[in-house]
Every structure is written in C-alpha cells, then in structure tokens.
N, C-alpha and C positions, 0 to 999 in steps of 0.2 A: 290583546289586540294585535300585538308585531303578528302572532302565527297565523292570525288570519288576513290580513295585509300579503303576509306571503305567501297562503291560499289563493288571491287575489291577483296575484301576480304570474301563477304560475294557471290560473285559469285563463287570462289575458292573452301569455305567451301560449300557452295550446291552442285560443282561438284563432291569433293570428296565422300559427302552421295550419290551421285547419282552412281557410283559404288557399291553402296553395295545393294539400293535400287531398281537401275533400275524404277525408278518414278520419273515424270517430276515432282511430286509435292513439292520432295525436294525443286525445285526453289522456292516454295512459297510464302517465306520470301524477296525474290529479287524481289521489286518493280519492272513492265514494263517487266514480265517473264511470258509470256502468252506461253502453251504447245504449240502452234503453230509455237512458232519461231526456225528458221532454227537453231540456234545454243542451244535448247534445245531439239528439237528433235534427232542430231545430237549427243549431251550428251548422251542418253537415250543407241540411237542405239549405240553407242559403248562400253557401259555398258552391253547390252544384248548379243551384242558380245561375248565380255572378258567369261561372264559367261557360255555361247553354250561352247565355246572353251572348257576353263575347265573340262565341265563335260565331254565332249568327252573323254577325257584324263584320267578321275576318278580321276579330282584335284575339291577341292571344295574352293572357297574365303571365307578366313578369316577377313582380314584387310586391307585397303587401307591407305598409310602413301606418306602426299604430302607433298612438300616444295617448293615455289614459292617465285621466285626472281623477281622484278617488277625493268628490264631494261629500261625503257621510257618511262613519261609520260606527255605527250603536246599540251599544246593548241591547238588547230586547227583557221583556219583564223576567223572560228565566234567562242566568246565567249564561247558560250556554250555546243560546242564540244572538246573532248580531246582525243587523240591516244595515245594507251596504250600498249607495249610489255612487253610481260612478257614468265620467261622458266620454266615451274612447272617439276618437278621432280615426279616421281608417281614408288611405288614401293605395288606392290600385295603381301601379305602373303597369303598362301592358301597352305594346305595338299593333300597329294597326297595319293595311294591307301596304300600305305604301314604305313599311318599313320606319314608321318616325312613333318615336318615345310619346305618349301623352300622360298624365294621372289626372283622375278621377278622385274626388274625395268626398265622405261624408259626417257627419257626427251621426252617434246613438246613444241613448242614455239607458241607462241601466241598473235597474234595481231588483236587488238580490237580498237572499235570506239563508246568512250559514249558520252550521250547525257542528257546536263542538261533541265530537263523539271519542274521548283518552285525548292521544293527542292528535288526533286527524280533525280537519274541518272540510264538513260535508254542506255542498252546494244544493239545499233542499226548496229553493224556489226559484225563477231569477225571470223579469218581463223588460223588454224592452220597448225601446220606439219602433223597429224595423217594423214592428208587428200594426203599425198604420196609425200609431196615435200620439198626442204628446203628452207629457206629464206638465203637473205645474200650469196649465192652463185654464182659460177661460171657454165655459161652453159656450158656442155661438147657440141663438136664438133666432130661429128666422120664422118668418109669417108673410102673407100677402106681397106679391111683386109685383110692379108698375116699372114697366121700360121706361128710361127715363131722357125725355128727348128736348129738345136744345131749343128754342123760337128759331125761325129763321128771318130773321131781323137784322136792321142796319147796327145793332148795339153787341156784334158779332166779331169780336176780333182774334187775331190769327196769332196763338203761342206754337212757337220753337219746342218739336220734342227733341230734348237732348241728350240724344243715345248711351253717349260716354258716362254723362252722371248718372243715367236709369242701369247701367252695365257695371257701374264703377258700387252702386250702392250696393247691389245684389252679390257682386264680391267681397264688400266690405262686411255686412252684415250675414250672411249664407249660414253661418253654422252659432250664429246667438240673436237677440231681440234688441233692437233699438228701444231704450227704456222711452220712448214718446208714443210708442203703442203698445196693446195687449199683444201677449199672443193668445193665440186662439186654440183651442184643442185641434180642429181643423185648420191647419195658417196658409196655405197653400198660397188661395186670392189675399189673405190679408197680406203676407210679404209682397206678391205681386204689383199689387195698387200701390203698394208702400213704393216701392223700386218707380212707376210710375211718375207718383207725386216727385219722387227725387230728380226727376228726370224734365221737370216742368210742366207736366200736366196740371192746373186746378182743381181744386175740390168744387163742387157745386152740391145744390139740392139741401141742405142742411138745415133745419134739421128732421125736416120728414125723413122718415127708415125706407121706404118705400119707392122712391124716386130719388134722382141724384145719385152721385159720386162721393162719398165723405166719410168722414171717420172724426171724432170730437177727440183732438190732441193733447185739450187743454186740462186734461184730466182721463188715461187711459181706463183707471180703473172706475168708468161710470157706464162702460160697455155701450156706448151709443155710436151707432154708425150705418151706413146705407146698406143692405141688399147685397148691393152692386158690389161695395167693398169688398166682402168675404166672400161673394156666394161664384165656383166660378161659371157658372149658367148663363148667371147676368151678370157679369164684367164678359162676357163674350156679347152681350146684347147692347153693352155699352161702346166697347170699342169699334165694333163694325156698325151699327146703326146710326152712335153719336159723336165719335169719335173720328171716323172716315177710313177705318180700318179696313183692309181687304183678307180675303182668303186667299189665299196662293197653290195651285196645285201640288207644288214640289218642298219639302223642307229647306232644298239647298236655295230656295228662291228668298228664304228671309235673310234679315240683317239681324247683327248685334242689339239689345233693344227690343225687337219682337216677341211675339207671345204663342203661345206654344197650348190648345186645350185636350183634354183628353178624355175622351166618351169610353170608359170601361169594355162598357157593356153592348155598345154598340146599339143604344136606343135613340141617340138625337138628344140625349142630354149631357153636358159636362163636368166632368167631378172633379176635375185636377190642372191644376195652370202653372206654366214653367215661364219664364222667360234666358231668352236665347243668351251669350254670353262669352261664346268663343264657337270657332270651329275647329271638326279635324281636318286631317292632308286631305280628306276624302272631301271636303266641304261641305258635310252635314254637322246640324248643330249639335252644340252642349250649350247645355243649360244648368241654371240654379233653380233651387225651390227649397220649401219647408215644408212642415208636416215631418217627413222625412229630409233632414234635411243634409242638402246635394250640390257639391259644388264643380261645374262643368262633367256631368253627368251625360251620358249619350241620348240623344231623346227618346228615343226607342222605349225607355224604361220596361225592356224585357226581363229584369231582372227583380221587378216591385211585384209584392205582393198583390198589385190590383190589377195589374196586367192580364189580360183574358186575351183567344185569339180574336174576340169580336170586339178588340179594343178599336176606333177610329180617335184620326189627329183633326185638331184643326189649324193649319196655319195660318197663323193673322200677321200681317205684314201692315206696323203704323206708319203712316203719312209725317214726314219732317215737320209738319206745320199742321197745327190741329185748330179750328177753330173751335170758340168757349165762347159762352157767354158772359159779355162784360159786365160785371157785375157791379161797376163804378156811376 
C-alpha cells in the first residue's frame, strides 16, 4: 500500500502544477500517464477553464494551494488492484483588476482505481465531483408543485433575516454537511435553505411535500421535505412571491445574505442557487454553494461545467424583515 500512497501523492502534486501550467506534461513524472487518458485530459480542460474564467473577469492566477486527505484505500478482489478515495481541497490565489489578493476555494472528491503493473502503479480509472454530482448521497425525489403562499392575515408577524448568521453558516459549513440534514445528490437549494433557516427564516408547510418551506430534521434519514427546500425553481418562487424577495438588475446591487439563481440554459427555469458571502475590490459578489462545493467563488460561475453562453442570473435581494406565519 506505501507505493501506491506515493502514486497518490505524486498524482496530487502533478495535478496541482497542472493548474498553473495547463500541460499534460506536468503528468510526466507519473508513470502509466499518457496525454490520452481521460483523466488527464480531463485535468487539463479544467485547468484551461479555471483560467478563460479568470481572465474574463480581469482576475489573473497566482497560486494554487491543495491539501488532500486520502479517506480509503483498498484492496480490490485481485491483488493488484486498490480503490482509493480521497477529498482535495484546492484554494486559487489570483489578483483581480484593482490589484488586491483574493482566494477562492473548493473541495472535490475523488475516487479512483490503481493498478499495480512490477513496480509501477497505474491510474486506470478515477471520477470526480467537478463532473456535477456528489457521492455518498441521497437522491432527491420530486413530484407535483404548488407555490406555496402565506394568508394575508392579522396572524402575520414580522422575523428578522439575520444576514451575518445566514453568511456565517454557509462559511462554517461550505465544504462538508451538517449531520441535522441529508445531503442530497443535488445539494445546491438544500444547503441554501439550510444557510436560510440559520439565518432566522421559519420552516412552514409541513408536512405536505408540495406546499411550504420544510425539511423534517428530527430524523434526516427519512428523506421528507418540501419542493421548495431542494428544488431551486421553487425556493426562487418562494422567496420573491412569499417571502418579499426582490430581483435587482445589477449583482453589485445585493448584500451579503442574498441569493444568487442560475438558468443554464436560458429557458426561464432555475437549476442552481448560490448565496452571496463576500465581495471583491470590484464589488461584485462571491458566493458559497454545494453540489460542487465552493467557497467565495465568483458568481460568474464561468468556469462550471454547466455554464452555457445562454446562461441567465437572477438576483434576489431579501428584505431585513420577512413576514411568516404565526404559527402560535
């Protein structure tokens, strides 16, 4: 197991060069790393990526600083195979136009399948999360949707959204799960709402799926939860309709707090939800999220694999004071 630990090691340190270099030949040194292979090519193009992004933005990469924890690693039925999981951490330093230092950081997880050949070990499979999905998760389930909307009644009173703990939680938590929920194969809305609720919004609607705000805490592994929670379609249908949430033309027009949707495809439906979390010199936002998970990440998300140029944003800028129904 040591020599392929230090397979492992030396795959790591080639990937990290391979961010700055954008050359497969980093691999060089990693025996059985021919530019052909799908998970070096695959290296390359997200390296090339990362940097397109950037410059769009008038940010330039400085530094690449990883750290990799190596969760499992195990025999497989023949000898000289081993399955290897590992979650690298990767944080970008790069300057922006105004000349001031930022990083960017994200976790990916990584599972892989080497292959002892004398004494080389050859890297014969390897998937990641970048590739838009998570391991170890629960598949969401969803069915029929009902907007889910408030009485407007004297029995209507007015919670405090409290930005710092909605900003404070989505840093604390950004790159692992608060064991009081699932994660979701898709977590996007579910960390979002989560960061929400931290923040003092209420749950309502429970336990209809269909209507409401909610997620049943009191046992994550029973998979019951609203719509609205995971889906982010309707958590955009909740916060502007029920919520008193506005659109705002401009990104730099949100606060810390706010919420961030993003239509791929540019059809008028939402697949992805950020909330806001800092800004740069430039005063547009970063954001955290999951699925991919991203911590003060540029919203732009030109560098994600779901990025299309018929991508639209929506900016939702929440109200300090949300009325809820009192449910006392």
């Amino acid at each position: 197991m040591d020599s392929c630990i230090e397979a492992l090691r030396q795959y790591f340190d080639a990937r990290s060069r391979v961010w700055l270099t954008r050359d497969a030949g980093s691999f060089a040194a990693l025996k059985g790393a021919a530019a052909n292979e799908p998970w070096v090519k695959r290296s390359v193009h997200l390296a090339e990526r990362k940097h397109r992004a950037y410059q769009a933005q008038g940010k330039q990469l400085l530094r690449v600083h990883t750290q990799i924890e190596v969760r499992e690693l195990v025999q497989g039925k023949e000898p000289n195979l081993v399955h290897a999981r590992a979650i690298e951490r990767l944080c970008w330093t790069y300057e922006d136009k105004q000349n001031v230092v930022e990083v960017e950081c994200r976790t990916i997880e990584h599972r892989q399948l080497w292959q002892q050949l004398g004494h080389t070990w050859r890297l014969v499979q390897a998937e990641e999360t970048t590739d838009g999905r998570s391991f170890d998760s629960v598949k969401e389930t969803r069915g029929n949707y009902v907007l889910p909307r408030l009485p407007q009644d004297r029995n209507r009173r007015q919670d405090v959204y409290d930005r710092v703990r909605a900003t404070r939680y989505a840093d604390v938590w950004w790159d692992s799960t608060n064991p009081q929920y699932p994660r979701l194969e898709d977590d996007c809305t579910n960390f979002i709402s989560q960061c929400l609720h931290a923040g003092g919004i209420p749950m309502w609607g429970q336990p209809d799926v269909s209507k409401g705000w909610w997620m049943d805490t009191n046992d994550p592994r029973t998979g019951r939860w609203s719509y609205s929670w995971t889906t982010s379609n309707a958590l955009f249908g909740v916060v502007t309709s029920v919520l008193g949430g506005q659109v705002v033309a401009k990104a730099s027009e949100l606060k810390m707090g706010d919420l961030i949707f993003y239509d791929w495809s540019g059809s008028g439906t939402y697949h992805h939800t950020t909330i806001v979390t800092e800004f740069d010199a430039a005063g547009e936002p970063l954001v955290n999220a999951h699925t991919d998970d991203s911590f003060h990440r540029p919203y732009l998300y030109y560098d994600s694999r779901a990025y299309t140029p018929n991508t639209r944003y929506a900016f939702v800028h929440l109200p300090d004071q949300i009325a809820i129904l009192d449910k006392g």
